[in-house]
C-alpha positions, 0 to 999 in steps of 0.5 A: 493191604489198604487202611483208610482211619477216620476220613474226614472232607468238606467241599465249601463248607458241606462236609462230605466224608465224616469219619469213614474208615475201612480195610482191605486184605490182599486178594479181596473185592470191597465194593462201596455202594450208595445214593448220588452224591453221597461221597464214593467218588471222593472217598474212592479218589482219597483212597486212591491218592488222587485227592488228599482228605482234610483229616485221617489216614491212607496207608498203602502197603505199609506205607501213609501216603499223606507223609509222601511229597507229591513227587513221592505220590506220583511216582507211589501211584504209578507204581502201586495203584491202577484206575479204572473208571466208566468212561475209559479215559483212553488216548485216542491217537493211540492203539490198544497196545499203546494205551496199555504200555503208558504207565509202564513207560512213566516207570521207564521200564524196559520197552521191549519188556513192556510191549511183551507184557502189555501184548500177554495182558491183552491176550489174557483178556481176550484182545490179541486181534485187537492190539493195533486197533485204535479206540474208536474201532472197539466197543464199549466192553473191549475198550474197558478191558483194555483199560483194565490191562492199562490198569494191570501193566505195573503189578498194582497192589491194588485197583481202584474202579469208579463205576467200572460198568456203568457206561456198558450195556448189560451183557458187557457188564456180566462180562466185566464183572466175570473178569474182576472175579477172576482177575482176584483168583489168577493174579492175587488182585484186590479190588476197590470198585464204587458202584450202584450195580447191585449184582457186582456189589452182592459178588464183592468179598465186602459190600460197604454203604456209604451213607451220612458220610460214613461207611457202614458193612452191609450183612 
C-alpha cells in the first residue's frame, strides 16, 4: 500500500529526518509515536504528499509521487489519500454535509451521487441529525467525525491522521479511536495516525518510535 525508503529532510540546516523508512499493508493501523519536535509531523506530511523530502521515496499504491508534476500530486491527493488533523480544519460557513462533499466536488463527481454518499458516511458515523448543522453547533468529538467522513468521501487507499484526538477530551478520544478500529474492519481502511496517545498507539497493527531522526518498531 504505502513505502517510504530512506527519507531524508533538513529545515535551515538541522537535519530532520535521517533515513527513515517504513511499509504499510492494505487494511493496517501504523501508528508513529515520539518526543515534540521529533520529526512526525514532517514525516507524517512527507508521507502524505503534503511536503517533498530532500532524499528518498514515497510510493503510493505503485505509484512514486516524487516523479509526479504538482498538478499530477493534487489531483493523486485527492483521489488516494485523505487527512485528518486535531483541530478539524473544517469550513465554517459550511454544514457537516457540505464540508464532507468538498473533496468529492474538487473530483467533479456527480453532485447528486456525492450528497448520497457524504449523507450514508455521516449516518454510518452516527451524524444523520446533525447533516445541516454548521461547526459551530457540533462538539469537538462530531466535528471530527465529520472530518473523518471528509476524509472517506473519495474511497482513499490510505488516511493520514496527525493527532487526531489530541484536541478531544477523553471519552470522545475512546470514541474515536473505536471508529479507527472499525473503520479498518468494515471498509478495508489503512491508517497512518501520528500520536503521543499511548493507548491508541498500543491498539495500532504497528506502533513506530520516531527518534534520532529514524523510525524504530517498538516490540
Amino acid at each position: 500500500m504505502l513505502e517510504a525508503n530512506n527519507i531524508y529532510k533538513s529545515y535551515k540546516g538541522l537535519e530532520v529526518l535521517k533515513g527513515a523508512s517504513l511499509s504499510i499493508s492494505s487494511s493496517e493501523i501504523i501508528s508513529i509515536t515520539g518526543k515534540s519536535g521529533s520529526g512526525k509531523s514532517t514525516f507524517l506530511n512527507i508521507l502524505g504528499t503534503l511536503d517533498t523530502p530532500d532524499r528518498g521515496e514515497v510510493i503510493i499504491d505503485s505509484q512514486i509521487v516524487n516523479t509526479l508534476s504538482a498538478n499530477e500530486l493534487a489531483k493523486f491527493r485527492n483521489q488516494k489519500i485523505g487527512f485528518v488533523f486535531q483541530f478539524h480544519h473544517l469550513l465554517p460557513e459550511f454544514t457537516a454535509l457540505e464540508n464532507v462533499c468538498i473533496p468529492a466536488y474538487i473530483s467533479k463527481k456527480s453532485k447528486a451521487d456525492t450528497i448520497k454518499k457524504a449523507s450514508s458516511l455521516l449516518s454510518y458515523l452516527g451524524l444523520d441529525q446533525r447533516l445541516t448543522h454548521k461547526p459551530t453547533q457540533l462538539s469537538g468529538g462530531e466535528q471530527q467525525r465529520v472530518a473523518v467522513a471528509r476524509a472517506l468521501i473519495n474511497d482513499p487507499q490510505i488516511i493520514f491522521a496527525d493527532e487526531p484526538s489530541g484536541n478531544l477530551d477523553e471519552a470522545s478520544s475512546e470514541e474515536l479511536h473505536k471508529l479507527l478500529f472499525k473503520l479498518r474492519d468494515d471498509f478495508k481502511q489503512s491508517f497512518v495516525i501520528v500520536t503521543h496517545n499511548n493507548e491508541l498507539a498500543n491498539m495500532s497493527d504497528k506502533c513506530y518510535n520516531l527518534s534520532n531522526g529514524t523510525l524504530h518498531l517498538n516490540e
